[in-house]
N, C-alpha and C positions, 0 to 999 in steps of 0.2 A: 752637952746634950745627954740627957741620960737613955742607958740602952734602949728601954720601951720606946721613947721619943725616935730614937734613934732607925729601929726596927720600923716603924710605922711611917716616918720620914721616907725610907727605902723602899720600902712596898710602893706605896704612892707614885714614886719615882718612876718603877718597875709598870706598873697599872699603866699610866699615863704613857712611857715609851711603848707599850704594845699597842693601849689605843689610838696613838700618833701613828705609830707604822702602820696598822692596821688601815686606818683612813687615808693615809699615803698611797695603801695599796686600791684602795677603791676610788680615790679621787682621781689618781694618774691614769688607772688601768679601767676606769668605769667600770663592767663586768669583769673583765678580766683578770687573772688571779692569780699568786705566786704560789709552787710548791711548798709545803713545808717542811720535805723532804725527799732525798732522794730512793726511798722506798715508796712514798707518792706517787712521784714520776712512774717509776718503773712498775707499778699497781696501772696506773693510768694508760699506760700505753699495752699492757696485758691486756685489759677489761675491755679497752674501746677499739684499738687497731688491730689487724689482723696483719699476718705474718707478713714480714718486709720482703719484695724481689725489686729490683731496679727492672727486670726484663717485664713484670706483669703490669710495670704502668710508666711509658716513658715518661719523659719531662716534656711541661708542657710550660711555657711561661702566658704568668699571668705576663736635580738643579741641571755676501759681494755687494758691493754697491748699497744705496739707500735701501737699508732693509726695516728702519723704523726703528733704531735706538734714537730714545729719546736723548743723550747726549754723546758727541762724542768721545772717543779715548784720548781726546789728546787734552782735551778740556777738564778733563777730571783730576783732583789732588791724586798725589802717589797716595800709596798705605789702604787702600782699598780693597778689601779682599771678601770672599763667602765668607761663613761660618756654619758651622753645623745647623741642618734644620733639629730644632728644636722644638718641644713643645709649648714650655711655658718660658713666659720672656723675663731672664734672670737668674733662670735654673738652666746651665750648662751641662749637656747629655754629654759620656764619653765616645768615643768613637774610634775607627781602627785609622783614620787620617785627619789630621788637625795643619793649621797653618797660623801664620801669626804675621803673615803681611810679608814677609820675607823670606821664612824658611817654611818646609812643610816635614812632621814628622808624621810616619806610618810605619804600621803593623805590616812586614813582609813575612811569611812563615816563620822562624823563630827568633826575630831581630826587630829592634827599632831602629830605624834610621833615620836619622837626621841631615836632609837635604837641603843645601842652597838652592833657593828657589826664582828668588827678585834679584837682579832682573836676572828675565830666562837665557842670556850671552852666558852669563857666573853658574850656570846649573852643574850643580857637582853634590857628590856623598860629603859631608865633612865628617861623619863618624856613625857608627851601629854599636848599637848596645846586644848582646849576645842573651837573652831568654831564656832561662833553665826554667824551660815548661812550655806550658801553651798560653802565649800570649794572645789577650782578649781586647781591651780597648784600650783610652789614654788620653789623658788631658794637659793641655797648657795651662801655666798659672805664672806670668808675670813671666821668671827666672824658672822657673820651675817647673818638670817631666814628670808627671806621674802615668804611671804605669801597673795595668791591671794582668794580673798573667797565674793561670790553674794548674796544680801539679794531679796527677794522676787522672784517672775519666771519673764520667760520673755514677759515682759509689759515695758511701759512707768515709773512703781513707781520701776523697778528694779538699783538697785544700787551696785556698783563692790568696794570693800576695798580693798588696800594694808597695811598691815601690819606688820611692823621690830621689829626684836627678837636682842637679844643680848644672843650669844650660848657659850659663851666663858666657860659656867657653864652647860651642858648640863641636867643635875640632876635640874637645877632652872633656865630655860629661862627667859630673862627680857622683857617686854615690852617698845621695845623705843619709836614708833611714828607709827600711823595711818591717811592714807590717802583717799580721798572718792573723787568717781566721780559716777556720774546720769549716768545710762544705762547698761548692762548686758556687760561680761567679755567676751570680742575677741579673746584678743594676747596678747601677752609679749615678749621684748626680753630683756638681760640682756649683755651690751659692759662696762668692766671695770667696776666701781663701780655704773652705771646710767644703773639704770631700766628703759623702756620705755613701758610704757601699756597703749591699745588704749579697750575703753570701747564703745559701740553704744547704744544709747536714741532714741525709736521711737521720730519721728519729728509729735506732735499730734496737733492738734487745738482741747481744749476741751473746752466745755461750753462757746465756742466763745473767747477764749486764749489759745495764744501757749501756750506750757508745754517747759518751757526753759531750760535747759540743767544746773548742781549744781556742783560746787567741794566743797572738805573739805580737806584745806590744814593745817588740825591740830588745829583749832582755832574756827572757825564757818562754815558752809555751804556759801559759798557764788556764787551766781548766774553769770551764763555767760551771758552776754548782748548779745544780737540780733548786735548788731555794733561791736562787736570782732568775729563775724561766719564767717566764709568763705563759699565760695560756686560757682558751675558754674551751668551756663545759661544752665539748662538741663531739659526739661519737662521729670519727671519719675514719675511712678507711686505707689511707695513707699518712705518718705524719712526715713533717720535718722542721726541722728548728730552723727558724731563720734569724742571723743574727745582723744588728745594723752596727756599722761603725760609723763613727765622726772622727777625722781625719785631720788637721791643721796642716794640711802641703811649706806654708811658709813658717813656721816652727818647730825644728826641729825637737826641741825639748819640751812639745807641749804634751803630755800622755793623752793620744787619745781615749774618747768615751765608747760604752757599745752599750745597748741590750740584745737581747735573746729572748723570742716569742719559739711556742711550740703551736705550729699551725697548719691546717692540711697541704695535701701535696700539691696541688693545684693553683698557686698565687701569682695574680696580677698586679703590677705594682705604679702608682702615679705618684707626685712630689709638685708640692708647688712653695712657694716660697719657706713657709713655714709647717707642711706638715708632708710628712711619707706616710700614704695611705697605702695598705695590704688589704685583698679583694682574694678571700678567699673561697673558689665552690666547693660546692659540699652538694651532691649527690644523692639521689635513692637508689638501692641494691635488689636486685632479685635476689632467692634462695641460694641463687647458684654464684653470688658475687658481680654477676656482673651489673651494670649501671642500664639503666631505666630511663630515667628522670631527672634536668637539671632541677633542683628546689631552691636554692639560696643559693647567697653570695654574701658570706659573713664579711664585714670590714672592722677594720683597728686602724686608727689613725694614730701617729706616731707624734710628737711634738719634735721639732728641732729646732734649736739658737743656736750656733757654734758650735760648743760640745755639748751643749744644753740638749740634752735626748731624755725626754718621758712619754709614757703608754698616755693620751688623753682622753682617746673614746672610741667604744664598740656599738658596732649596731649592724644592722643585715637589713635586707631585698630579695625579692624572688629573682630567681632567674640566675644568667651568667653574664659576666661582664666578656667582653670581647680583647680586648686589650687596654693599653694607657689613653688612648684617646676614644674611649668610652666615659672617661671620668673627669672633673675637673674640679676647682675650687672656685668661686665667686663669692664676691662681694659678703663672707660669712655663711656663705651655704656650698654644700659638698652637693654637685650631679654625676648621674650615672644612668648610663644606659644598659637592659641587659636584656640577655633572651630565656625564655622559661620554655616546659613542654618537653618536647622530641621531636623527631623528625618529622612524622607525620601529623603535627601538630603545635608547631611552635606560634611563639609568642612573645611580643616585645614589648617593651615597659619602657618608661623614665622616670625616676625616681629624684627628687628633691629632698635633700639632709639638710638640718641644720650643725652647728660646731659639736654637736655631742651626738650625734649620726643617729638622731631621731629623723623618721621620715615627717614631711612636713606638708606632701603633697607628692600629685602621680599622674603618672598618663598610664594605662595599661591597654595592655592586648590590640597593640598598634599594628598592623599588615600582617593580620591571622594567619598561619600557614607558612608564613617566612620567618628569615632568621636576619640579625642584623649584621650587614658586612662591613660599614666602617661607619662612625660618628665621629663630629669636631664640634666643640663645644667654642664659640667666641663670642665672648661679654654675654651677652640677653639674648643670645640665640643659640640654640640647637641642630646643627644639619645630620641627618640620620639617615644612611640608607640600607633601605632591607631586598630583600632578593630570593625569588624562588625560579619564577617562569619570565619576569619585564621588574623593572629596577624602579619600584617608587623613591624617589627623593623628597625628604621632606623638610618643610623648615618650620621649626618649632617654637613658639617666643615663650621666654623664661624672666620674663620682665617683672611679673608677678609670682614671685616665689610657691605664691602658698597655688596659687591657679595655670601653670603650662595648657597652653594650648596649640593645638596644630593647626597651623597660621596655612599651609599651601603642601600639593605635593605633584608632584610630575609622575608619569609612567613612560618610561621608555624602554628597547633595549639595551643589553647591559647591566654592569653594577660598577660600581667606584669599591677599590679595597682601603684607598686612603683619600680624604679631602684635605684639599689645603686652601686657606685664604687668599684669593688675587686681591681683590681693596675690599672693603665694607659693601659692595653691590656685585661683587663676583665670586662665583667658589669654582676650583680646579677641582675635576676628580682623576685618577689614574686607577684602573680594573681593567677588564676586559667585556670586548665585545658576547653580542651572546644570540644564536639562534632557537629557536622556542624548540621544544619537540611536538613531532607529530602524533605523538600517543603520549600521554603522562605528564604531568605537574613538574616538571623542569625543563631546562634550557641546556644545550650545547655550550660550552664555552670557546670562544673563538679568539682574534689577536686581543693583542694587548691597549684598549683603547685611553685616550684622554678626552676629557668632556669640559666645555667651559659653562656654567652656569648662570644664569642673568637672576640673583633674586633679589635685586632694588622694589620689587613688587612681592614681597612675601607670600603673598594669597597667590598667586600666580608664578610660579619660578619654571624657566624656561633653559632647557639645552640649545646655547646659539653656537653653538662649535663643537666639534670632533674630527678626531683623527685616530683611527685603526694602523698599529703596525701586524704585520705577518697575519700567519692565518693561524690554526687552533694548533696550541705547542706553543707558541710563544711565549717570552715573559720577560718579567722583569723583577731587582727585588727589591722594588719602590712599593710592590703588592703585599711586601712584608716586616722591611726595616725604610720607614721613612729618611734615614739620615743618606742614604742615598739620594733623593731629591735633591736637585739645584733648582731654584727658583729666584729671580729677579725682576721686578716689577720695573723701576726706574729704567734698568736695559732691555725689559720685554725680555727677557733671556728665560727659555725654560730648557734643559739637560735629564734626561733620562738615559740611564743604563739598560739597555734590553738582548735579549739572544732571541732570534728571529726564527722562526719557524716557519718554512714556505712548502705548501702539498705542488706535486705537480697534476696539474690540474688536463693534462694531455692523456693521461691513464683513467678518466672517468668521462670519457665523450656525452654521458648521460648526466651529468651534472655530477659536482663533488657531498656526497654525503656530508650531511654538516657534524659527524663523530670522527670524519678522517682527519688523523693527526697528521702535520707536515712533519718536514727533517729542519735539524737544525743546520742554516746556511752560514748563520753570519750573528755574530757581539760585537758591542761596542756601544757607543752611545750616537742618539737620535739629538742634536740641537735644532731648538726651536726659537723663532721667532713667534711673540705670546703678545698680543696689542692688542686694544677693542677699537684703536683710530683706523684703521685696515680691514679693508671687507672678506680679505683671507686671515681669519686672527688668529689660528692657528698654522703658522707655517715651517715647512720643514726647510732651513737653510743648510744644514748638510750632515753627516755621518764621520765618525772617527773610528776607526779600528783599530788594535795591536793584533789584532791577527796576523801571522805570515804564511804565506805558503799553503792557504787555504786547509789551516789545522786550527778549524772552528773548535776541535773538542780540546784544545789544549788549556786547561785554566789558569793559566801564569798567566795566559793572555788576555783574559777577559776583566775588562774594565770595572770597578769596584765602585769607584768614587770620581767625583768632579770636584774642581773648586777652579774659580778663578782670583789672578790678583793683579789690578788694576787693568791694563788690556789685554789679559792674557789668560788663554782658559787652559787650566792642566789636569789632562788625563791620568788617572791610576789605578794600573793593575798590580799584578806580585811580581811581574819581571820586568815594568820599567815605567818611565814618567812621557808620556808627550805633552809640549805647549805646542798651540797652535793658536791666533791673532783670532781676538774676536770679533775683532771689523768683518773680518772675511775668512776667516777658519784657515787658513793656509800657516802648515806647520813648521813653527820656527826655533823648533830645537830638542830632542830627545834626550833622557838618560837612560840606558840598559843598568840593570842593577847586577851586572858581573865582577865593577870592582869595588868593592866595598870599603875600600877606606880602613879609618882607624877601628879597632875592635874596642870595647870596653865589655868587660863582662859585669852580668849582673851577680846581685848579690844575697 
């Protein structure tokens, strides 16, 4: 080839690889756009962010006698057991206590342990794994312990490990492989053998250099360059890089994949089979910095196949999304619920995406004046409840993508913080009760109630049951982290964890003000009997405590989690394990976690 040929050959070459990457970058990333350098970046977050404090904006992130089990425990195969409530079915959330029909491992302050669980006679430690850090959640995978655990607080030098056990020997866990990424521990979800954990790094300019974002894929720490970040064109007032990893738990040798978005401080995060979407707010400012006005809710949907991770599409909504179950995927279209306005003036939306987070249709400015306190998105329906001064409940049909409409809605006392599914003609809520005020546009919050919902009539949905614990004080953190919830339909079985709050009511001869807060008497969990065959459908069959000695405030003691396996329901706190028979709640066998067994330290 002669050199002219040659040279011109090359060029071509050169043309063609920028306009390939180039379309790479806007096909994968839609809007969204890679530095071209790390004088870019560090331009970019001068221009648009204002000076980093962790203190001027904390973090906020986006279960006797005929009591009506439908079968009995004796009739039932072994290897039965909870599972984490979860959102979406197939995407396994991690959590601080996991079981696997046999054993049960959990998070005790800075250890995993791994307990013999089935049957509850064999209940013993068979080994703890020793935590250099702060251990956060953990999943099961076959043979395999994965473990999520944060070194330092949360700053810029905070850093999130993943690290794989090999469980096949429960008595001597093996250490396979540790993973490390820069910035404090968000999320996880777990589809098939690929983990996928998204970690957030303040975005800092210090001593006049960014602070750039580090993975440790088993070998060395190695730095994410400013030209692999992505990012949109968004003046905020906090940043932080969040990076996602894909993880292969049963492959030791597989390298995992990551990217790295630079996105506001404020992100919500939901995952369904095939995509991790980030729900970012973004704010209006007065002169003085401070926030105004919710305006948006930028989104970036994430692709994921195994290690297969690309940016696939950006698009935004007004308002704020509330959490993970504000959002969901269907049938090719992305919904989400948010709330716009302020306080004195809020406003709530639904919004309908298609796969490139175009909007596609809307409900807006739904129960004027309120704000939305929990939504469950399931198949073609929407349940949405908003709250100021009485708790409308709504149910929304989404059957028609491009047309939502609000099919029915209830006003009661109250509000629901989280809904869960009882069958396709019932919905569970857990919030709290609520007395109106006598002057002003809000309500007293009072115990902790559960609602059972009848909406087999859409137009028409009806509260046919409730039950109030304690008085105002109370709570539970079913109001906060779902995976707490035990919920069983087939055994009518419904478990709540709550700390009870009771006023005495002998010091207000003139009636109890509905703002007087109780004292905390008593935690542990409330079991229910949950049936619609039974004209009591909500019933309370009995209480469990680890409390001793009436040292309600001790928190070793206070119950965390439930699970059951096969007839046997087990309580867990950070100082020990109770089982007690589900036939009839009488407890038959304890472990204190005083002797711990084999040590294995992590790595």
């Amino acid at each position: 080839m002669k050199t002219k040929e040659f040279v011109v050959f090359m060029s071509l070459i050169i043309v063609f690889s920028v306009l390939t990457l180039n379309l790479d970058v806007d096909y994968c990333a839609a809007k969204l756009h890679r530095f071209r350098s790390y004088w870019e970046l560090k331009e970019f977050l001068s221009l648009k962010a204002h000076k980093y404090t962790l203190d001027d904006h904390p973090i906020e992130f986006a279960s006797s006698g005929d009591l009506g089990l439908t079968k009995t425990m004796e009739s039932r195969s072994l290897n039965e057991y909870s599972k984490t409530n979860i959102q979406v079915d197939g995407v396994d959330e991690a959590d601080i206590v996991k079981t696997d029909g046999e054993y049960i491992y959990l998070i005790s302050k800075h250890y995993v342990i791994i307990i013999k669980a089935y049957p509850p006679e064999k209940l013993a430690i068979k080994s703890k794994i020793y935590v250099n850090g702060t251990p956060k959640e953990l999943f099961i995978n076959g043979e395999r312990l994965v473990v999520f655990y944060q070194n330092g607080s949360y700053s810029e030098t905070t850093t999130t490990f993943i690290s794989v056990y090999d469980i096949s020997e429960r008595k001597n866990p093996i250490f396979c492989r540790k993973i490390g990424v820069d910035g404090y521990y968000l999320a996880s979800r777990m589809i098939g053998n690929y983990v996928y954990v998204v970690a957030g790094k303040p975005a800092v300019v210090k001593e006049n250099e960014v602070l750039l974002p580090r993975v440790y894929l088993g070998e060395k720490w190695r730095k994410i360059w400013a030209t692999e970040i992505y990012y949109s064109n968004i003046a905020e007032y906090y940043y932080r890089f969040i990076t996602i990893v894909a993880l292969n738990v049963q492959e030791d040798f597989e390298r995992p994949a990551y990217k790295t978005l630079l996105v506001g401080w404020e992100t919500s995060i939901y995952v369904s089979l095939k995509n991790i979407y980030l729900a970012m707010i973004h704010y209006s400012e007065s002169s003085y910095g401070n926030k105004v006005n919710i305006i948006r809710t930028f989104l970036n949907r994430i692709h994921i196949d195994g290690d297969n991770i690309f940016l696939a599409a950006e698009g935004e909504v007004p308002g704020k999304v509330l959490n993970q179950f504000s959002m969901d995927e269907y049938n090719g279209y992305f919904r989400i619920a948010t709330t716009s306005g302020n306080p004195s003036n809020w406003r709530n939306n639904l919004y309908i995406l298609n796969m490139d987070l175009d909007v596609v249709s809307s409900l807006e400015n739904i129960a004027p004046k309120e704000r939305i306190y929990s939504a469950r998105f399931i198949g073609n329906t929407c349940y949405l409840v908003t709250f100021r001064k009485v708790d409308p409940f709504f149910v929304i049909d989404l059957s028609n993508p491009t047309n939502p409409e609000i099919l029915g809605e209830l006003k009661i006392s109250g509000y629901s913080d989280y809904l869960h599914l009882y069958d396709e003609n019932y919905v569970i809520g857990i919030g709290k009760e609520t007395i109106p005020a006598k002057h002003g546009d809000f309500s007293w919050y009072q115990g902790v109630k559960i609602s059972l919902y009848n909406v087999a009539d859409a137009t028409n949905p009806k509260e046919i049951a409730k039950y109030e614990i304690g008085d105002r004080g109370s709570d539970s953190p079913i109001l906060r982290d779902h995976k707490a919830f035990l919920f069983d339909e087939e055994r009518n079985l419904l478990v709540i964890p709550v700390s009870v709050a009771k006023i005495n009511k002998s010091k207000y001869p003139e009636g109890v003000p509905p703002f007087t807060c109780g004292n905390l008497v008593w935690q542990g969990v409330y079991v229910f009997r949950i049936s619609l065959t039974f004209k009591e459908k909500i019933l309370l069959r009995g209480k469990i405590t680890h409390i001793e000695n009436g040292d309600v405030h001790n928190t070793l003691r206070h119950i965390k989690r439930v699970l059951y396996i096969n007839g046997n329901l087990y309580t867990i706190s950070d100082g020990k394990i109770e089982v007690h028979s589900l036939g009839d709640l009488t407890e038959i066998g304890e472990l204190q976690f005083k002797e711990w067994g084999r040590q294995i330290d992590t790595r």
